[in-house]
BATI-887824 format. One record per atom (N, C-alpha, C, CB): x, y, z; atom name. Coordinates in nm, 3 decimals. Glycine has a CB too. Layout:
# BATI-887824
px;py;pz;atom
X;Y;Z;CA
...
This chain:
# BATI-887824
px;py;pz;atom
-0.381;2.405;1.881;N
-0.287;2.297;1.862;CA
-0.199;2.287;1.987;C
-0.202;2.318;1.735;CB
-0.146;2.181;2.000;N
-0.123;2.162;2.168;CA
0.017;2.073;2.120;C
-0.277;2.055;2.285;CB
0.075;2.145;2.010;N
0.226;2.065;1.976;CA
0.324;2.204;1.864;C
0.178;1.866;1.850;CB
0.408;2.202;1.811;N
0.486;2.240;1.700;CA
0.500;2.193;1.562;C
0.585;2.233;1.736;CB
0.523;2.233;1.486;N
0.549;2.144;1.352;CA
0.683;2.209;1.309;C
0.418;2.156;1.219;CB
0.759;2.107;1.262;N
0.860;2.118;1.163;CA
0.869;2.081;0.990;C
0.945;2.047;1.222;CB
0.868;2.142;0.943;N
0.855;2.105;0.761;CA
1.008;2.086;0.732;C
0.780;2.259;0.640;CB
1.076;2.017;0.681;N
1.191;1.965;0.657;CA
1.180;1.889;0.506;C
1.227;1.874;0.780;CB
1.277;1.918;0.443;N
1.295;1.869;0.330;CA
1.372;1.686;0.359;C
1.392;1.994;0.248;CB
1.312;1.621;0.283;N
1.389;1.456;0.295;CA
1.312;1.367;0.190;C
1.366;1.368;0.472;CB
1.360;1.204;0.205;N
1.328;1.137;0.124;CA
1.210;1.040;0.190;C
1.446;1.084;0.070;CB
1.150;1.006;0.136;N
1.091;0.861;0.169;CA
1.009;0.794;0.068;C
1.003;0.866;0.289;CB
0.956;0.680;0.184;N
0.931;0.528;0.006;CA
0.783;0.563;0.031;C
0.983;0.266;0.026;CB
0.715;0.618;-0.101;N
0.530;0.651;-0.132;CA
0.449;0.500;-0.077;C
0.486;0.678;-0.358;CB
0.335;0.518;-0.047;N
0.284;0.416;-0.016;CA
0.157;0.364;-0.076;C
0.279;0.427;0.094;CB
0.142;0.351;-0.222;N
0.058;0.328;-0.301;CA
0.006;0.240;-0.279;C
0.082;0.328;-0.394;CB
-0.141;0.226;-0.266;N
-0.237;0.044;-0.278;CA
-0.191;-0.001;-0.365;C
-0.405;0.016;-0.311;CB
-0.212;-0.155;-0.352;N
-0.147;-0.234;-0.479;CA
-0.247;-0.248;-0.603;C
-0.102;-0.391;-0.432;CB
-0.363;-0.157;-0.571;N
-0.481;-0.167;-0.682;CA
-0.411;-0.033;-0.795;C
-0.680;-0.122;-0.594;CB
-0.360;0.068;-0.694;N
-0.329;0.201;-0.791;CA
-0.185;0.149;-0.854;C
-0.310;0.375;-0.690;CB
-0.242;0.253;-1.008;N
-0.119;0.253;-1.111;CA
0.022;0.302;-1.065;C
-0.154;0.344;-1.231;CB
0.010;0.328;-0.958;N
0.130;0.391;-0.923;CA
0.229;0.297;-0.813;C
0.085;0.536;-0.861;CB
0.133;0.208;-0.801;N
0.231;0.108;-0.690;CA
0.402;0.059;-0.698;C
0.157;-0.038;-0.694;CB
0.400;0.056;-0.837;N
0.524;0.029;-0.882;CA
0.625;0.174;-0.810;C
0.514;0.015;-1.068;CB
0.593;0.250;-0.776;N
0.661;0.376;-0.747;CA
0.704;0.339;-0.581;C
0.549;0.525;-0.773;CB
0.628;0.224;-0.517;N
0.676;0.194;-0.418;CA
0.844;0.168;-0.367;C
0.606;0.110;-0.411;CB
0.899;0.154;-0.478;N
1.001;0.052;-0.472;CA
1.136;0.184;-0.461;C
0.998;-0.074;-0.633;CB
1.089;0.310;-0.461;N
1.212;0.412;-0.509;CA
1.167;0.512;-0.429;C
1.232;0.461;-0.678;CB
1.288;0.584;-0.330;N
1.215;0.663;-0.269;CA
1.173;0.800;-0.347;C
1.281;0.683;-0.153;CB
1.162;0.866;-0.294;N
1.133;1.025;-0.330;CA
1.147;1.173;-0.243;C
0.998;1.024;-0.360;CB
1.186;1.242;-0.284;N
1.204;1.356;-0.230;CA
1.070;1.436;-0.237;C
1.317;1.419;-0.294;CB
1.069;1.507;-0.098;N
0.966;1.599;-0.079;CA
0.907;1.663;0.099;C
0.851;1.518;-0.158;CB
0.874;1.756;0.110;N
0.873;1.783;0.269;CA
0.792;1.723;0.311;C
0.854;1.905;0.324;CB
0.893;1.665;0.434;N
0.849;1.585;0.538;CA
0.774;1.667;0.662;C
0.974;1.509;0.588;CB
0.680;1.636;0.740;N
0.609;1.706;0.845;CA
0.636;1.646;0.993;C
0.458;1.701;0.811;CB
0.746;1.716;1.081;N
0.759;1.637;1.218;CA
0.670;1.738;1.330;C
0.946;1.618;1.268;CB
0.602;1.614;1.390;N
0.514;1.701;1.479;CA
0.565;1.661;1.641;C
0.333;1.662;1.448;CB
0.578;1.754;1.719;N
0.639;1.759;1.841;CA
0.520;1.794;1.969;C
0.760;1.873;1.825;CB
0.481;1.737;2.009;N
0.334;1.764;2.135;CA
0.423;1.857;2.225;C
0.257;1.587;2.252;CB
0.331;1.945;2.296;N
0.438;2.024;2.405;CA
0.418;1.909;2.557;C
0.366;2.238;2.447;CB
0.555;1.957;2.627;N
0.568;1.899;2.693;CA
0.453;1.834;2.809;C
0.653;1.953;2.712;CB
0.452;1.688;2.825;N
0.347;1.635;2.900;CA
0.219;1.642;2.832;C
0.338;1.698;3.023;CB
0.161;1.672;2.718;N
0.086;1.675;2.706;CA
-0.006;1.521;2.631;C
0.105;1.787;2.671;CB
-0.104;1.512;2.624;N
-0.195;1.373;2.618;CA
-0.324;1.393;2.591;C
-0.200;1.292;2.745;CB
-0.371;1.363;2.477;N
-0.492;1.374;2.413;CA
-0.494;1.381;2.264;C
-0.553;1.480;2.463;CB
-0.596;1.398;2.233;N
-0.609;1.450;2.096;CA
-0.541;1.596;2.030;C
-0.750;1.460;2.086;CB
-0.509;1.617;1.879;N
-0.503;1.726;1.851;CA
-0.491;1.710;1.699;C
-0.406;1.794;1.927;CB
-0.524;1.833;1.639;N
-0.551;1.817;1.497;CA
-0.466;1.994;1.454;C
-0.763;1.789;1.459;CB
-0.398;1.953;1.320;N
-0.360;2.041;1.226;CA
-0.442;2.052;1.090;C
-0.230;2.011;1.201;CB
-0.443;2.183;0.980;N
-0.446;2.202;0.856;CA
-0.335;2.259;0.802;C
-0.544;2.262;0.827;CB
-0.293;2.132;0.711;N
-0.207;2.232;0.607;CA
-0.238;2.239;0.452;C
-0.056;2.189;0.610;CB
-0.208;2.340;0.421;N
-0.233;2.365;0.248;CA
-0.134;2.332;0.160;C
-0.255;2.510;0.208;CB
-0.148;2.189;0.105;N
-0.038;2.173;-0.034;CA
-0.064;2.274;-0.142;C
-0.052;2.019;-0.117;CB
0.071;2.279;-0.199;N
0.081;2.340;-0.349;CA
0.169;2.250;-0.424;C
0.145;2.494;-0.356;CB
0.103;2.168;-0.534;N
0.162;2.074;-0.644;CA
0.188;2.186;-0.753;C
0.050;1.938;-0.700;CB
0.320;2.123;-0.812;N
0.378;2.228;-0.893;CA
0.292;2.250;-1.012;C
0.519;2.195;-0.934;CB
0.170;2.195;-1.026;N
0.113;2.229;-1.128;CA
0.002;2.356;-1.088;C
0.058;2.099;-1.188;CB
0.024;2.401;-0.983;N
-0.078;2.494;-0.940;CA
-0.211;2.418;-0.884;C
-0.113;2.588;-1.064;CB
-0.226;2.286;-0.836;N
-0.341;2.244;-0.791;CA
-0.346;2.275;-0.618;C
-0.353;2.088;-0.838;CB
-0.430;2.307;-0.559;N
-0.375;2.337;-0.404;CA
-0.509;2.216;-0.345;C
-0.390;2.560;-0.333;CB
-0.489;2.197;-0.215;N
-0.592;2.095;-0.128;CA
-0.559;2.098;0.023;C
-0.577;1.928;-0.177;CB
-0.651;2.146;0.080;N
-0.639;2.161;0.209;CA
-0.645;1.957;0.271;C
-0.788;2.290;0.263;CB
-0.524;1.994;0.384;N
-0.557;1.876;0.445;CA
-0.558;1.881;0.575;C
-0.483;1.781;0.411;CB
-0.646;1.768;0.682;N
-0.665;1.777;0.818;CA
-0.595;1.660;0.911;C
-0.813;1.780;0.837;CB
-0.472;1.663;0.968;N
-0.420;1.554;1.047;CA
-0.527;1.523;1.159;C
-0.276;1.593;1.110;CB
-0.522;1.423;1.205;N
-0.618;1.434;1.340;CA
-0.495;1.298;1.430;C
-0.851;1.366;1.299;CB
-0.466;1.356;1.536;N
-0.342;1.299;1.583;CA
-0.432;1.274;1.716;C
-0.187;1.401;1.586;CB
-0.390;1.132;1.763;N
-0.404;1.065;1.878;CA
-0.253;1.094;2.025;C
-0.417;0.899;1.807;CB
-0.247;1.142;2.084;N
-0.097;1.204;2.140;CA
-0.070;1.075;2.248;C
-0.107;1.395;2.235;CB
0.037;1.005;2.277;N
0.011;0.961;2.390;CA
0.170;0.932;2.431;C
-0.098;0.841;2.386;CB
C-alpha cells in the first residue's frame, strides 16, 4: 500500500438505489466509521486496501478498495 488509513468515527447520508427497500434511509444520516485514506507523499498510481467488517450481528465480509491516486 503506497498511502495510510485513518478509521474515525462520524456521520454520513447511506446511499441506497432507488430500487432497494432501504432508499428511504437516504434522507437521515447515520453514524458509523468513516475510512480516510492519505497517499504518501508524491505519490501517483494505483493502490488497493482490504478491510474486514464486523456487523453487530456477528456477520464479517472482507472488502477490497481499489483506488485510482492522482
Amino acid at each position: 500500500m503506497y498511502g495510510t488509513l485513518e478509521f474515525v468515527s462520524g456521520e454520513r447520508f447511506p446511499n441506497y438505489a432507488k430500487t432497494n427497500v432501504r432508499f428511504k434511509c437516504n434522507e437521515k444520516k447515520t453514524r458509523g466509521v468513516l475510512i480516510n485514506y492519505k497517499s504518501a507523499g508524491g505519490y501517483i498510481g494505483s493502490d488497493k486496501f482490504e478491510i474486514l467488517v464486523l456487523y453487530p450481528t456477528g456477520y464479517a465480509r472482507e472488502v477490497t478498495y481499489n483506488l485510482s491516486v492522482r
